[in-house]
N, C-alpha and C positions, 0 to 999 in steps of 0.2 A: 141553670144547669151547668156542671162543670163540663171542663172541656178535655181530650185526653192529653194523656201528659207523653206521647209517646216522642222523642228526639231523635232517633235514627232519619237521617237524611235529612231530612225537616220536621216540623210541626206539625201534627198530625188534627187538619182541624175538623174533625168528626166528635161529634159530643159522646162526651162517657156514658158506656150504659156498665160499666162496674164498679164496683168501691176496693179496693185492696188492702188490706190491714198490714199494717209491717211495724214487727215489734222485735224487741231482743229479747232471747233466752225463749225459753219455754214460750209455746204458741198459747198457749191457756191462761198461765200464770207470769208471762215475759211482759217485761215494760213496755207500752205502748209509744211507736215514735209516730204515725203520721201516718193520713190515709195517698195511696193512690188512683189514679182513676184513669179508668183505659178504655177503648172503644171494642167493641164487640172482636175486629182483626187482630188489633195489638192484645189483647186478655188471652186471646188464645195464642199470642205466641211465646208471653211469659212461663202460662201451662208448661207448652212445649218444653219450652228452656230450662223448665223446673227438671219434669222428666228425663229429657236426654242427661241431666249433670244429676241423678238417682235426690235428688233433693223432695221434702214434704213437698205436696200439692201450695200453692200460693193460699190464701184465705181470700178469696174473694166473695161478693155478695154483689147480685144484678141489683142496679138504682130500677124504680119504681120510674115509670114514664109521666115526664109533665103532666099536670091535668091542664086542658086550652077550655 
């Protein structure tokens, strides 16, 4: 499972439960650059930061839980 990718302060070592798509140009038909992944506190605060700066929602998709 990956792990979150968040760098504020530190390493944030909570494993990712999102995937986040980040593409240029058009979110439909925009180039694909590379996924990121964040933990359930850091997802909600890119949200956040989406919102307060009027920007699209992030595209994010929750990862499916290990099976053990």
């Amino acid at each position: 499972m990956e792990q979150c990718e968040s760098k504020t302060m530190y390493v944030c070592k909570q494993p990712a439960t999102w995937r986040q798509t980040v593409q240029v140009g058009n979110r439909v038909d925009g180039r694909f650059l590379y996924y990121s992944y964040w933990c359930d506190e850091h997802a909600e605060v890119v949200a956040q930061r989406r919102r307060r700066d009027h920007l699209t929602p992030p595209m994010m998709v929750r990862l499916a839980p290990e099976a053990t």
